[in-house]
DRENZALO-441242 format. One record per residue (C-alpha): x, y, z; residue number from 1. Coordinates in steps of 0.1 Angstrom, whole numbers, plus 5000, padded with zeros to 4 digits. Example, Ala and Ser with C-alpha at 12.3 -4.5 7.8 and 13.67 -1.06 7.14 Angstrom:
<rec X="5123" Y="4955" Z="5078" n="1"/>
<rec X="5137" Y="4989" Z="5071" n="2"/>
END
This chain:
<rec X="8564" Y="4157" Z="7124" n="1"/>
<rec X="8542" Y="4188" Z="7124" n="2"/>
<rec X="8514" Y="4171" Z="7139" n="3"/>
<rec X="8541" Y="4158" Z="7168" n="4"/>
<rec X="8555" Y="4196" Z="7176" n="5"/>
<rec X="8520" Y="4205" Z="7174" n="6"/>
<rec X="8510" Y="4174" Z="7204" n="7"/>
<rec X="8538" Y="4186" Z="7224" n="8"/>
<rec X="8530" Y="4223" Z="7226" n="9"/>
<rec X="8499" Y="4216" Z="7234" n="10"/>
<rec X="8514" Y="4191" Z="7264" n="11"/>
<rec X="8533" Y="4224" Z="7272" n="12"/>
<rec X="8567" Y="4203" Z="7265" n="13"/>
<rec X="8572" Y="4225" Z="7240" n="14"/>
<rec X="8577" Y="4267" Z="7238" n="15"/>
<rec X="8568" Y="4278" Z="7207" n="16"/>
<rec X="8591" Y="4313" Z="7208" n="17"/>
<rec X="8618" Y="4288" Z="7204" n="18"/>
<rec X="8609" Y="4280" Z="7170" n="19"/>
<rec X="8603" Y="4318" Z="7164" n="20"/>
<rec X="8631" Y="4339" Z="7138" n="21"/>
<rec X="8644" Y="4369" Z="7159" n="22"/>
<rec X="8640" Y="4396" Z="7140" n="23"/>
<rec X="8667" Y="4424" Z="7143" n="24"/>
<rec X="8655" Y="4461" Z="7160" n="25"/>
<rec X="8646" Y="4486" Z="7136" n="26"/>
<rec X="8668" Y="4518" Z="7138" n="27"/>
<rec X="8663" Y="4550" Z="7124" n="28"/>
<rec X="8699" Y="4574" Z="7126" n="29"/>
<rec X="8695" Y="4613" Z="7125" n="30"/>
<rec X="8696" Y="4632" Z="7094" n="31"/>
<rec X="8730" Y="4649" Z="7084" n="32"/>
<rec X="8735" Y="4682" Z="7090" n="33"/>
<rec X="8754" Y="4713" Z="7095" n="34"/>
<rec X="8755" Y="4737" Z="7120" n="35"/>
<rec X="8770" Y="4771" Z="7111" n="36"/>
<rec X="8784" Y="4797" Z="7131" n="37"/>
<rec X="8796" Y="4778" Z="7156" n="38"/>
<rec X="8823" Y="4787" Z="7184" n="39"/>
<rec X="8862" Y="4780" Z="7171" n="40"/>
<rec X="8863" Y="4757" Z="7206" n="41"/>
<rec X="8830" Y="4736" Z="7196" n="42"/>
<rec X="8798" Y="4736" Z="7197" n="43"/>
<rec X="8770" Y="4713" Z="7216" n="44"/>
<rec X="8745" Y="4692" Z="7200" n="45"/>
<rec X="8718" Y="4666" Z="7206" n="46"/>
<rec X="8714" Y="4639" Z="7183" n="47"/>
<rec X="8681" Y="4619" Z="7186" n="48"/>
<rec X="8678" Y="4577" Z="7167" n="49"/>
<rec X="8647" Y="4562" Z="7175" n="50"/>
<rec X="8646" Y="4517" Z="7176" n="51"/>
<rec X="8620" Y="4490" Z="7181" n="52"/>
<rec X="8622" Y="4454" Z="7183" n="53"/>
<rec X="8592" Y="4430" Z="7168" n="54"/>
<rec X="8597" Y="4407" Z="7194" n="55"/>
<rec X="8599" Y="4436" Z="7220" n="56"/>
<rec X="8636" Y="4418" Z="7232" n="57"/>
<rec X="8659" Y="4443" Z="7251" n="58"/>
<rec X="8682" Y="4465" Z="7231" n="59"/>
<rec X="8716" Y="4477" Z="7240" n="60"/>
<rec X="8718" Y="4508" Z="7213" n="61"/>
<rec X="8759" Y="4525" Z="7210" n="62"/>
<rec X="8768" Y="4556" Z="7202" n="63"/>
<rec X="8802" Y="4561" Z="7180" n="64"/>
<rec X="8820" Y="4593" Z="7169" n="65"/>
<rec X="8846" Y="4589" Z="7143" n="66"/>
<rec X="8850" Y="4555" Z="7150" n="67"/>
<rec X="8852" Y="4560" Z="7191" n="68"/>
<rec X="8823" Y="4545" Z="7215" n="69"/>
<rec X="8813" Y="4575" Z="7236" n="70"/>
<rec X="8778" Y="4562" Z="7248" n="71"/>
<rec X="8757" Y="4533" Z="7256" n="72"/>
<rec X="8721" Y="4530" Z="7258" n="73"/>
<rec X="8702" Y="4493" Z="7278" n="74"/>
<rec X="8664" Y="4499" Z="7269" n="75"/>
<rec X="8649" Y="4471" Z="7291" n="76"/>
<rec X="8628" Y="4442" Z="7273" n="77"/>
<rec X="8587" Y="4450" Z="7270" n="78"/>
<rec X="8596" Y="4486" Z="7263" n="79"/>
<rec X="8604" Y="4483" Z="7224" n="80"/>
<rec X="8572" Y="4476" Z="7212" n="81"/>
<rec X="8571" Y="4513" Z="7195" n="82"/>
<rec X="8600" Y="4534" Z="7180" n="83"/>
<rec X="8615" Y="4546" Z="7212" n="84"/>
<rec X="8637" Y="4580" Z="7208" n="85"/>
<rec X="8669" Y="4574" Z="7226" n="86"/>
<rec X="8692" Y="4610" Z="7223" n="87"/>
<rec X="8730" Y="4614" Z="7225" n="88"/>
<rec X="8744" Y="4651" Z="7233" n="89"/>
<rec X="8781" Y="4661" Z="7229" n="90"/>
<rec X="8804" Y="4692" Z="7221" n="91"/>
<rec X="8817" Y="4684" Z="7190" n="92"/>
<rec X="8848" Y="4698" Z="7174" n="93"/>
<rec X="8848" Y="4724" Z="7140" n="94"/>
<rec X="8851" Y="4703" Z="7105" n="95"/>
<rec X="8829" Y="4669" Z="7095" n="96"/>
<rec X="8819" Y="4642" Z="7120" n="97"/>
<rec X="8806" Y="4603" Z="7111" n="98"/>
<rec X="8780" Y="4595" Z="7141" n="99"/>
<rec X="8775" Y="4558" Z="7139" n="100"/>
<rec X="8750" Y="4542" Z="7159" n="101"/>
<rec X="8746" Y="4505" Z="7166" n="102"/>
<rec X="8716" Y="4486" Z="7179" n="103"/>
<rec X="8716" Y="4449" Z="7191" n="104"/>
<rec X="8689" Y="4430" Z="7209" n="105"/>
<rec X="8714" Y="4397" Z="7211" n="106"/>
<rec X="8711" Y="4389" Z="7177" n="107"/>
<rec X="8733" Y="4406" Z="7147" n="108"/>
<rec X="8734" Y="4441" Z="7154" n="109"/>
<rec X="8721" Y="4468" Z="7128" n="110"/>
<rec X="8735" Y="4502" Z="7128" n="111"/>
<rec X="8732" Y="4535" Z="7106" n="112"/>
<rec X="8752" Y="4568" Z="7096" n="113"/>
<rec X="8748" Y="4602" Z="7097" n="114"/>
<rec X="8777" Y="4629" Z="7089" n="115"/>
<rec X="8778" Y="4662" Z="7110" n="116"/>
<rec X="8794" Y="4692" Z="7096" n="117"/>
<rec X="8804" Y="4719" Z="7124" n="118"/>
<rec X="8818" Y="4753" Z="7107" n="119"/>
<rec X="8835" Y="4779" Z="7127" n="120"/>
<rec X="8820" Y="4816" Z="7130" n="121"/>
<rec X="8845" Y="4835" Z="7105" n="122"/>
<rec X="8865" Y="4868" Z="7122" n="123"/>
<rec X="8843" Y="4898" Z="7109" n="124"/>
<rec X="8859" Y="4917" Z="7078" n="125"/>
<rec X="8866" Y="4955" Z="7081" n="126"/>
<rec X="8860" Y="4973" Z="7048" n="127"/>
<rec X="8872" Y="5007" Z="7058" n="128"/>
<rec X="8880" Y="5031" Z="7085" n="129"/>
<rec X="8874" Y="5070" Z="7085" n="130"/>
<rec X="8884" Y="5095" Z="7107" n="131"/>
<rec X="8867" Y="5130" Z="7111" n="132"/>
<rec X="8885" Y="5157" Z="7106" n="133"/>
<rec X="8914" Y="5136" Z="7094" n="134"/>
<rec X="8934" Y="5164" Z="7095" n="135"/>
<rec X="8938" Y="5186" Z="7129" n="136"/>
<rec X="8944" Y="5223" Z="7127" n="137"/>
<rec X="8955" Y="5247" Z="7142" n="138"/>
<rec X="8980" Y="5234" Z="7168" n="139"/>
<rec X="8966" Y="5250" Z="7194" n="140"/>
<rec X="8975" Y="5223" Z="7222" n="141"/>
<rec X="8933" Y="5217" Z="7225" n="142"/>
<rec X="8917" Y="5179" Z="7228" n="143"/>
<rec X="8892" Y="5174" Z="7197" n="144"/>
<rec X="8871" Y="5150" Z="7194" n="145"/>
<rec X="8871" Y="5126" Z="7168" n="146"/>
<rec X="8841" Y="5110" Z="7154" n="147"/>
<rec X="8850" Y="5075" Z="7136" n="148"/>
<rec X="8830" Y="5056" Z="7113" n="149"/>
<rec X="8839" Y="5013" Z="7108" n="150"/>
<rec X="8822" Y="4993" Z="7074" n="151"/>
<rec X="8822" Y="4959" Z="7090" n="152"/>
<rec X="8805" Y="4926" Z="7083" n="153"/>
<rec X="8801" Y="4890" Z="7093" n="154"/>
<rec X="8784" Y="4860" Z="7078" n="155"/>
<rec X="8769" Y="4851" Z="7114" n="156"/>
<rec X="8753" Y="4885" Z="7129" n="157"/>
<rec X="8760" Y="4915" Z="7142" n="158"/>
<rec X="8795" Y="4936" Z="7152" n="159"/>
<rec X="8805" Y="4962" Z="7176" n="160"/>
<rec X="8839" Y="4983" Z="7171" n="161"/>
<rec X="8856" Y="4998" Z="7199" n="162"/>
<rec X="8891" Y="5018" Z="7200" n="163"/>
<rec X="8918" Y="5001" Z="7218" n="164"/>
<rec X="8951" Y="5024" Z="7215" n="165"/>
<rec X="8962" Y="5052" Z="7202" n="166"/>
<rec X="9000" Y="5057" Z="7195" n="167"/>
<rec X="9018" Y="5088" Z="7181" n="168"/>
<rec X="9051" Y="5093" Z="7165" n="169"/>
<rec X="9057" Y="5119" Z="7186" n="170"/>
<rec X="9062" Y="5117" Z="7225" n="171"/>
<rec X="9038" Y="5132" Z="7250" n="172"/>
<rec X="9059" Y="5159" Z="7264" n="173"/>
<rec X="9087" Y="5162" Z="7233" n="174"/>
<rec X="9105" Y="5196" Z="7230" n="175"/>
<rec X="9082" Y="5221" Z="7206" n="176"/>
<rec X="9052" Y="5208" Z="7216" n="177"/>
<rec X="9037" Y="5224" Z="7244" n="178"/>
<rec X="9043" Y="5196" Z="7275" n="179"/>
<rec X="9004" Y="5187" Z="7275" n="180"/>
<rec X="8993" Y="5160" Z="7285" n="181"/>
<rec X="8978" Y="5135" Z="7279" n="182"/>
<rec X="8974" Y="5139" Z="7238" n="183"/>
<rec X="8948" Y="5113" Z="7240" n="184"/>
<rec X="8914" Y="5098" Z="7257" n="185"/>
<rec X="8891" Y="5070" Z="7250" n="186"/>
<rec X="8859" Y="5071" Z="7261" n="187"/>
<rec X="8844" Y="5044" Z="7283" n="188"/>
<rec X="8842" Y="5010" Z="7265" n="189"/>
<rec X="8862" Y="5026" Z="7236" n="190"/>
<rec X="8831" Y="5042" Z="7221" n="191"/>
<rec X="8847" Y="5078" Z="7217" n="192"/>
<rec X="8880" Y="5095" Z="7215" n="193"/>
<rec X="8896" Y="5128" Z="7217" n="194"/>
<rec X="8928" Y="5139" Z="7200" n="195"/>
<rec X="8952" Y="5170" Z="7214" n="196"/>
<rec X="8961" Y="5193" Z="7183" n="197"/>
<rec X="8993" Y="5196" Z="7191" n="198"/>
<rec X="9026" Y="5187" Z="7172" n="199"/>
<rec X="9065" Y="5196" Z="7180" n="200"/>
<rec X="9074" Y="5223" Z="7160" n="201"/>
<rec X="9111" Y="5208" Z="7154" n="202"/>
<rec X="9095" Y="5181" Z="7132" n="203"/>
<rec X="9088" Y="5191" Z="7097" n="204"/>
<rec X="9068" Y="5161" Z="7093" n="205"/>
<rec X="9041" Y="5169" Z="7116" n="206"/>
<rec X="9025" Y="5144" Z="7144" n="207"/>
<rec X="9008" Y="5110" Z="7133" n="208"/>
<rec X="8984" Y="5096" Z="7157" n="209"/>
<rec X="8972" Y="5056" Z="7147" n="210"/>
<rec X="8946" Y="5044" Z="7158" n="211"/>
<rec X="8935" Y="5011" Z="7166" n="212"/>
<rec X="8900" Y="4994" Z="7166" n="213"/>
<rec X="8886" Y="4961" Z="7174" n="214"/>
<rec X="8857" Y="4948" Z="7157" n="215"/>
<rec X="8840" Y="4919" Z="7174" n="216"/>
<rec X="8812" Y="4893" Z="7163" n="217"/>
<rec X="8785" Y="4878" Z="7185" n="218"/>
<rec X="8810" Y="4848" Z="7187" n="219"/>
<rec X="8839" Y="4864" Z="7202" n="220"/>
<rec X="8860" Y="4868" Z="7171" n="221"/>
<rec X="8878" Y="4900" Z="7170" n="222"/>
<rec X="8897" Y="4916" Z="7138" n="223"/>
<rec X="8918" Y="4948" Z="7144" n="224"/>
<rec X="8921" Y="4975" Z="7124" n="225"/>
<rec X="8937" Y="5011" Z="7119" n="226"/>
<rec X="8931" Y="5048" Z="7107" n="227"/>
<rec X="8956" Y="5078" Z="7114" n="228"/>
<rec X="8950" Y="5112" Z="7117" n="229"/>
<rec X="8976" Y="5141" Z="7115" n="230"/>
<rec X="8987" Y="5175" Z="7125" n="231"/>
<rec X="9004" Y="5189" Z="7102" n="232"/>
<rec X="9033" Y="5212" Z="7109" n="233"/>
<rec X="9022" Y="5238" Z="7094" n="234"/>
<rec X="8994" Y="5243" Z="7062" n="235"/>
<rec X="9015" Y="5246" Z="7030" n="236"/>
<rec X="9003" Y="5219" Z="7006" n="237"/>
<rec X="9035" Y="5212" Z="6991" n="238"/>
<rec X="9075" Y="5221" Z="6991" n="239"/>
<rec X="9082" Y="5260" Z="6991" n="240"/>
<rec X="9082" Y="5276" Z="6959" n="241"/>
<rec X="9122" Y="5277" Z="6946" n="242"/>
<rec X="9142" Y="5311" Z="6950" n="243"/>
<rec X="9142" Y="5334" Z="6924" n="244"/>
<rec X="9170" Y="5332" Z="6897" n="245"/>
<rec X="9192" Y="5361" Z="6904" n="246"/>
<rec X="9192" Y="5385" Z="6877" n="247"/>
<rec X="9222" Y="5390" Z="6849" n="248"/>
<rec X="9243" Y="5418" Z="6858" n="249"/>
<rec X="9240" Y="5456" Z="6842" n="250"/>
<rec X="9271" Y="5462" Z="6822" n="251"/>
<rec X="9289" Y="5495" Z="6833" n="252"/>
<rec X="9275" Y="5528" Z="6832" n="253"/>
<rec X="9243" Y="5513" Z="6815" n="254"/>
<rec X="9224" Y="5526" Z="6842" n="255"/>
<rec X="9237" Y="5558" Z="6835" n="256"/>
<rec X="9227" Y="5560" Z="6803" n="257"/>
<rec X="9191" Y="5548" Z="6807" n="258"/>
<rec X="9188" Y="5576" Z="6840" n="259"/>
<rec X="9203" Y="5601" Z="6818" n="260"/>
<rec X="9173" Y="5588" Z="6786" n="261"/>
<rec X="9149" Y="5589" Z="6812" n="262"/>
<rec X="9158" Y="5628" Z="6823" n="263"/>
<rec X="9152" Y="5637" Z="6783" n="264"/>
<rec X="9116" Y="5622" Z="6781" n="265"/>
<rec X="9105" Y="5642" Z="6811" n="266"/>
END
């Protein structure tokens, strides 16, 4: 039998790639990984798989995403000799992705897993506000400035803080306060502010000014936060001191007697 296959190749009746085993391609899948810091809305990335094929056939290579086809990939036959890189570049979503890729060259097909992990750039954290002076005094109707100081930090870079608003318990032009206005300015971009030490002298509580102030990542992610500074109504520390008990009363003609004591001594 062999030495009749062997007579008719020779004749050229015979191909002998029809007796050859197809081999199936050789795939490699990217590595898992993670990328951090990523936009809440997605972030882009290029995945790269490299096949060959021994027989250097024509390969159809698909992409999948958690179990959906999103991409397809003909590499024509004579070009998969060597590992060609074949790249697939999508936005993917925040949490954990299964790429799948799947390589055929008309035989079985072989295909290979990576996971991709995409976590979201956290808001930044405020630690703590201060205001200087926290306290303005005298009430003398004048704009101060205000010099604030944000503790802020995120996991992915830097932060900027900014005011926003300013509100007051008080209104602009209440009665007892002077009618100035306005009790407040922010700077350009929010990067300063000035206060007006004024307060309405009808409220016992003094003025209460909040203010607001956004603190933003490099991602977009903005957490808020507050601080207050006061005018007081006036400087006493606590309550006024209670009224003196009034005295017992002097029995009749006691005082007599101790003027007419006092006249002896002298």
């Amino acid at each position: 039998m062999k030495n009749l296959i062997k007579t008719l190749t020779v004749l050229g009746l015979i191909v002998p790639s029809v007796f050859a085993q197809n081999t199936p391609p050789t795939l490699t899948c990217p590595e898992s990984s993670t990328v951090d810091c990523a936009p809440t809305n997605g972030a882009p990335v290029t995945l790269t798989a490299t096949v060959a094929d021994a027989e250097t056939n024509a390969v159809t290579l698909v992409w999948f995403v958690d179990g959906t086809a999103f991409q397809t990939n003909d590499l024509a036959a004579g070009t998969t000799a060597t590992p060609v890189a074949v790249t697939f570049s999508g936005v993917f979503g925040v949490g954990p992705h299964d790429v799948v890729v799947s390589a055929s060259d008309g035989g079985p097909a072989v295909s290979c897993t990576n996971t991709l992990e995409i976590v979201a750039d956290a808001p930044p954290v405020i630690t703590n506000i201060t205001a200087n002076p926290r306290v303005l005094w005298p009430p003398n109707h004048k704009l101060r400035r205000i010099q604030l100081n944000v503790q802020a930090s995120d996991d992915c870079g830097a932060v900027t803080s900014r005011v926003v608003s300013v509100t007051s318990n008080e209104p602009e032009r209440g009665p007892g306060s002077g009618n100035h206005a306005p009790d407040w300015v922010i700077g350009q971009d929010g990067q300063s502010l000035a206060l007006r030490a004024e307060r309405s002298g009808k409220n016992k509580s003094g003025r209460v000014y909040t203010i607001t102030i956004a603190t933003t990542d490099t991602g977009g992610n903005t957490t808020n936060g507050t601080v207050t500074v006061t005018v007081p109504h006036d400087k006493r520390k606590g309550p006024p001191p209670p009224a003196p008990k009034p005295g017992k009363p002097t029995p009749p003609g006691k005082d007599k007697a101790k003027d007419k004591a006092k006249g002896k001594k002298k």
